[in-house]
PLY file of the C-alpha trace (Angstrom):
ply
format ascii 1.0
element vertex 285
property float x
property float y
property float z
element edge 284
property int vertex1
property int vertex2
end_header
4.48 -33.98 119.55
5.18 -34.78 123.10
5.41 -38.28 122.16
7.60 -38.04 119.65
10.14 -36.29 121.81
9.55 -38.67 124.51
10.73 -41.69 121.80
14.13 -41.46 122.21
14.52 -41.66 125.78
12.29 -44.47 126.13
14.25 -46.07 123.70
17.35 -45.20 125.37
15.72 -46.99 128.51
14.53 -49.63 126.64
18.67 -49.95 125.50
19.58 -49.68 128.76
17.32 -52.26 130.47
18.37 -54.44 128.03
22.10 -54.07 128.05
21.47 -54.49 132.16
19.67 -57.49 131.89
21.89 -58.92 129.53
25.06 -57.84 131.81
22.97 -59.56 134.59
23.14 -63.10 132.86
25.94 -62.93 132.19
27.17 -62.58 135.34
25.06 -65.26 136.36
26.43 -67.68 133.92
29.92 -66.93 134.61
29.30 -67.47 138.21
27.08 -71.12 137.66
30.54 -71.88 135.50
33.05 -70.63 137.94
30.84 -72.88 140.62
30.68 -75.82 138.63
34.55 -75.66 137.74
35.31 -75.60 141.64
32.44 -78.30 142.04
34.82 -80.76 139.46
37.99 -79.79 141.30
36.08 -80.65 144.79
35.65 -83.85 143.48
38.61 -84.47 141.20
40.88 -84.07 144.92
38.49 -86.60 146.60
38.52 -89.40 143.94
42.40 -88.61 144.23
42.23 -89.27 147.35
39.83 -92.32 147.04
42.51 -93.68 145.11
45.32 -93.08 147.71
43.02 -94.69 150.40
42.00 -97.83 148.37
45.73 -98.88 147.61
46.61 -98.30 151.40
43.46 -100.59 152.46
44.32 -102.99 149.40
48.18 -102.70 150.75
47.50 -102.97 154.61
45.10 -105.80 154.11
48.05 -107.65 151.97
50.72 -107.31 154.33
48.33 -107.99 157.81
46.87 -111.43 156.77
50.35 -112.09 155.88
51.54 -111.74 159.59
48.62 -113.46 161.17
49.46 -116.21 158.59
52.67 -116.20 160.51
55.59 -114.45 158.71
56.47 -111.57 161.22
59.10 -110.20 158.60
56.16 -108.17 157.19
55.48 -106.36 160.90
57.41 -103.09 159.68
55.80 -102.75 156.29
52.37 -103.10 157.95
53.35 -100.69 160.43
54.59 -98.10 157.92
51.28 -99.18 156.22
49.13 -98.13 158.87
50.96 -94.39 159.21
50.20 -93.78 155.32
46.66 -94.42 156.14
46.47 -92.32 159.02
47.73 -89.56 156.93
45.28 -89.83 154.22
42.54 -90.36 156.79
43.50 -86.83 157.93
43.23 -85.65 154.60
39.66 -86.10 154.76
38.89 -83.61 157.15
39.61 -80.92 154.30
36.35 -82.25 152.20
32.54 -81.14 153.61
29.57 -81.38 151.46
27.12 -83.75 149.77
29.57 -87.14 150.56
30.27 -85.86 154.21
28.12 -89.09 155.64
30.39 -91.24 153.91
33.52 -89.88 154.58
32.77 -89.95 158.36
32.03 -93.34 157.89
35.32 -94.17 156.16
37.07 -92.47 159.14
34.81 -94.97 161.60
35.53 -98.00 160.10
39.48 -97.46 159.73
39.57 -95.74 163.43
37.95 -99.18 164.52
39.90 -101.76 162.03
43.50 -99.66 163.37
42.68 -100.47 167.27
41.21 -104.13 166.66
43.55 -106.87 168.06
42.21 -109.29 166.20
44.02 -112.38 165.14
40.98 -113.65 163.55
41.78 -113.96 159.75
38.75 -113.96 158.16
37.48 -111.26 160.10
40.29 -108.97 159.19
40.28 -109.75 155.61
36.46 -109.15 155.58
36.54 -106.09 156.91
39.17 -104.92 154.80
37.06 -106.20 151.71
34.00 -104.06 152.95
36.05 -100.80 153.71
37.35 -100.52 150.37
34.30 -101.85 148.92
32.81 -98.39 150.29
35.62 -96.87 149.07
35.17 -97.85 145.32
31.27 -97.16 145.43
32.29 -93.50 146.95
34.57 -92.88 144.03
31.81 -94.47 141.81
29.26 -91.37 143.36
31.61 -89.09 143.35
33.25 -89.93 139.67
29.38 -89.65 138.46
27.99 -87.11 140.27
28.95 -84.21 137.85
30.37 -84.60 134.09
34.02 -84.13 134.78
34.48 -83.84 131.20
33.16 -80.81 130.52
32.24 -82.48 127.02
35.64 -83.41 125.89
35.80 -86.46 124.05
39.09 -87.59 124.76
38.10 -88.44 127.83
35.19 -90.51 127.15
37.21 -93.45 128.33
36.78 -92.67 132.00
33.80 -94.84 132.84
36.42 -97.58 132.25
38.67 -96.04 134.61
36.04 -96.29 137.42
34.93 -99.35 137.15
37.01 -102.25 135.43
40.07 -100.69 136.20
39.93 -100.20 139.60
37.92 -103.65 140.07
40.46 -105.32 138.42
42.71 -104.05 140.81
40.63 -104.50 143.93
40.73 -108.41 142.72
44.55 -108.09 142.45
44.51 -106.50 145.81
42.46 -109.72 147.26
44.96 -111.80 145.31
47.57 -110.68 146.74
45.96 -110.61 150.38
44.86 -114.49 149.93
48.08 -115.72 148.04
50.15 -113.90 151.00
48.40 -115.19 153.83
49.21 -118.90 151.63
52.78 -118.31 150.85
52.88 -117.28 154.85
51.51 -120.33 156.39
53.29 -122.54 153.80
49.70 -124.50 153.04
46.42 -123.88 151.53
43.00 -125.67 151.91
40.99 -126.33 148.67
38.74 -123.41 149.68
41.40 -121.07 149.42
42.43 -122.85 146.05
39.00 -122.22 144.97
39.23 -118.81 146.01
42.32 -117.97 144.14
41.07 -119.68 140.95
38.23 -117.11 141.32
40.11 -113.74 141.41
42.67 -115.01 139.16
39.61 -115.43 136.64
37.56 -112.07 137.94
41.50 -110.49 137.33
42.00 -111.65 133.74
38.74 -110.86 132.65
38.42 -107.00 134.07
41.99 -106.51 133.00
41.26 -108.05 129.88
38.46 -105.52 129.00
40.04 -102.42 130.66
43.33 -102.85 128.36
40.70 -103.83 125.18
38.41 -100.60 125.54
41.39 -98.02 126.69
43.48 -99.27 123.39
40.59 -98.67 121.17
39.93 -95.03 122.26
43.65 -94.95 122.07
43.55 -95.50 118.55
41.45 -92.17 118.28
42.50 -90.23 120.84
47.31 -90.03 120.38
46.95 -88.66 124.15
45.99 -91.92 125.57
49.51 -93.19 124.52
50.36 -92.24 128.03
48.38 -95.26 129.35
51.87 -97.09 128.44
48.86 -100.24 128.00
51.56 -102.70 126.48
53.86 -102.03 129.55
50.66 -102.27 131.77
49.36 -104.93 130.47
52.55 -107.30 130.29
52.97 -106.84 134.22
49.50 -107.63 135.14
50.17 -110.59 132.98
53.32 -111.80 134.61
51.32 -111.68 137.98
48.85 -113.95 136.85
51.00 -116.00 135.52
53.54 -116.15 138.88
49.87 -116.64 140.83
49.06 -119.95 138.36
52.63 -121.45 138.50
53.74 -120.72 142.19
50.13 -121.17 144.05
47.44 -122.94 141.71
49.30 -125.48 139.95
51.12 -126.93 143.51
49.94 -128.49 146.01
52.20 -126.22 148.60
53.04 -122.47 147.53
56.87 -122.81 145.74
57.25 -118.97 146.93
58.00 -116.86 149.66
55.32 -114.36 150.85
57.12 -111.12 150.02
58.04 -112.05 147.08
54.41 -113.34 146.07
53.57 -109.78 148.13
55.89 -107.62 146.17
54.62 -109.49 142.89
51.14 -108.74 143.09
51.70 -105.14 144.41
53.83 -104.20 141.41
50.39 -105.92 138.65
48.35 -103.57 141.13
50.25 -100.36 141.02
50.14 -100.55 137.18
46.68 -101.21 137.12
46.68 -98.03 139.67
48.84 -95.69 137.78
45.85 -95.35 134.62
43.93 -93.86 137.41
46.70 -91.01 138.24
47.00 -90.67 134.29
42.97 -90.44 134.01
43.21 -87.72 137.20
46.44 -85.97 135.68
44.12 -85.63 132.09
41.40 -84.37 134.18
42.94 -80.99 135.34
42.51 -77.89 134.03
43.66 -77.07 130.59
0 1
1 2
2 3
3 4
4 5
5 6
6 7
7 8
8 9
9 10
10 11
11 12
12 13
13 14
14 15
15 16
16 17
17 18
18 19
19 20
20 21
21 22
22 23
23 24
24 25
25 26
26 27
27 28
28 29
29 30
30 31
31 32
32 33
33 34
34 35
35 36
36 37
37 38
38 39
39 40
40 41
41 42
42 43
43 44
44 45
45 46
46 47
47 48
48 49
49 50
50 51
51 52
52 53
53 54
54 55
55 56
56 57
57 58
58 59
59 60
60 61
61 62
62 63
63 64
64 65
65 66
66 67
67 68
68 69
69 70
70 71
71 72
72 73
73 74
74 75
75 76
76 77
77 78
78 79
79 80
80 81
81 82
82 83
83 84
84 85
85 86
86 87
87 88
88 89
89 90
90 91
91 92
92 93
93 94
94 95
95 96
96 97
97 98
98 99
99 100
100 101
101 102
102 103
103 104
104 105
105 106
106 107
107 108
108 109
109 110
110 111
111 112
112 113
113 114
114 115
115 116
116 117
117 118
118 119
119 120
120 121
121 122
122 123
123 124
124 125
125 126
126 127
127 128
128 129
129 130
130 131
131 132
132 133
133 134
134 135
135 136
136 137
137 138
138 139
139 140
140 141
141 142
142 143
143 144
144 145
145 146
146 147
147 148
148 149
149 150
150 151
151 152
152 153
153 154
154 155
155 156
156 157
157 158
158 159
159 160
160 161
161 162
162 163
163 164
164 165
165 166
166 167
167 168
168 169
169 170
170 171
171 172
172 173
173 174
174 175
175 176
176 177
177 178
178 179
179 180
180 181
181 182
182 183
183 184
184 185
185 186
186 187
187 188
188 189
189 190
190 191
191 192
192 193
193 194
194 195
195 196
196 197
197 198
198 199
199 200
200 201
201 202
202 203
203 204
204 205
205 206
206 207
207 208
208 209
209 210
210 211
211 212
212 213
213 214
214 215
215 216
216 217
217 218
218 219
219 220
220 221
221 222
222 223
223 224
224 225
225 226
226 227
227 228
228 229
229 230
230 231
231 232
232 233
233 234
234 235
235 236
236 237
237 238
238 239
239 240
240 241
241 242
242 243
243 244
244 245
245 246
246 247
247 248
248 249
249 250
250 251
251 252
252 253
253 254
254 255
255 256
256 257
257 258
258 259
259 260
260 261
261 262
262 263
263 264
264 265
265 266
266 267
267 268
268 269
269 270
270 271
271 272
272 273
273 274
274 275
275 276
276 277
277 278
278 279
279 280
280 281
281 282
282 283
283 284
C-alpha cells in the first residue's frame, strides 16, 4: 500500500526531472545558436573588412608603381591612398580570436611597406602582390571556417564570390598596377608585354566563369538580380578591351596613366561591388 501511495510522487519527480532536463537543453541549444550567430557576424565584419583592405593594397599598389614609373601627378592619390589604409589597419585592432596571428601579420607587413623608401619597382610591386595575397587566403579561412549560410540555398553561390571573383579582381588589380607603371614611363619591355598578355588572359577567364556560374544560380534564385551581372560584366569587358587596344596591340602605350589607372579601377570596383552584395545578403534576416 505504501507503494502505491508513493507512485504519484515519484512520478511527479520523474515529470519534473524530465521537464528540467529538457529546459536544460534547451538552454544549451539556444546558447550554442546564439554563439554561433555572433561567431558568423565575427567573421562576416572581418571578410568586410578583408575586402576594404584588398582594394586599398590593389589601389595603393596601382597608383605607387605609377609614380616610381615617373608620373608625379599621382603623388596625392597615393597619399590619400595610404590614409584609407591606415584607417582600416586600425580597424583591425577590434578583431581577437582564432585569425589573431594573421591579422598581426597584416599590420607588420603594411607598417613596414608604409615606411619603405624604396624606389625599387619590382620590389614594391612584389610586396604588394604578397600582402594581398595573404589577404585573399585570410578571407578564404575566414569565408570557410563556419557555414555562413546557415543552410540557405540562395546563397550557395558564395564559394564563387571567394574565389573567382575576387581573383579576377586581384588580376585586374595587377593589371592595372603593370599597365600604369607602362602608360607612366611611356615604354614597355617584352617582359612586361608578356606579363600583361598573362593577366589579361588570367582576367577574362576568372571573370568569364564568375559572371557564367552567378547567372545560372540567378536563374533560380530572382534575388541574385542584384548582381546587376550584365552591367558588371560589360565594364570588365571594356577594360580588357582598352588594355588590348591601348597597351598590347602598340608598340608604345597610346594612353595616359590615369586614365589607363581610372580605367582599370572602375572593371575592379565592379568586380568588387558582388562582394558587398554577397556581404549585404549575408546579414541577418
Amino acid at each position: 500500500m505504501n507503494g502505491l501511495h508513493e507512485l504519484p510522487l515519484l512520478l511527479t519527480a520523474a515529470t519534473a526531472l524530465a521537464t528540467l532536463i529538457l529546459l536544460l537543453f534547451y538552454g544549451l541549444h539556444r546558447r550554442l545558436q546564439r554563439q554561433k550567430r555572433q561567431h558568423i557576424q565575427l567573421n562576416i565584419r572581418q571578410l568586410a573588412l578583408l575586402r576594404a583592405l584588398i582594394a586599398g593594397f590593389q589601389r595603393h599598389r596601382g597608383l605607387s608603381n605609377g609614380v616610381l614609373c615617373g608620373d608625379a601627378s599621382l603623388s596625392q592619390d597615393l597619399a590619400t591612398a595610404r590614409q584609407g589604409l591606415d584607417q582600416h589597419i586600425r580597424a583591425i585592432q577590434a578583431f581577437d580570436g582564432t585569425y589573431r596571428d594573421a591579422w598581426s601579420s597584416l599590420i607588420d607587413h603594411w607598417s613596414r611597406m608604409r615606411e619603405g623608401r624604396s624606389s625599387d619597382r619590382a620590389n614594391n610591386l612584389a610586396q604588394h602582390h604578397l600582402i594581398i595575397r595573404n589577404s585573399i587566403f585570410l578571407m578564404e579561412d575566414v569565408a570557410s571556417e563556419i557555414d555562413l549560410t546557415e543552410g540557405r540555398a540562395e546563397l550557395g553561390y558564395l564559394p564563387c564570390i571567394w574565389r573567382e571573383v575576387v581573383q579576377a579582381a586581384e588580376w585586374a588589380g595587377q593589371a592595372r598596377a603593370l599597365g600604369t607603371g607602362i602608360a607612366a614611363a611611356g615604354q614597355s619591355s617584352a617582359e612586361q608585354r608578356v606579363r600583361m598578355r598573362f593577366l589579361y588572359q588570367k582576367i577574362e577567364l576568372l571573370a568569364g566563369t564568375a559572371f557564367a556560374t552567378l547567372q545560372r544560380h540567378a536563374t533560380d534564385h530572382p534575388q541574385a538580380n542584384a548582381f546587376h551581372l550584365q552591367h558588371r560584366e560589360q565594364v570588365v569587358e571594356d577594360f580588357l578591351r582598352c588594355t588590348k587596344e591601348k597597351l598590347l596591340d602598340q608598340e608604345q602605350p597610346v594612353i595616359a596613366a590615369k586614365t589607363y589607372f581610372q580605367r582599370a579601377t572602375q572593371a575592379i570596383d565592379e568586380l568588387l561591388a558582388l562582394v558587398d552584395v554577397a556581404l549585404a545578403q549575408l546579414q541577418p534576416r
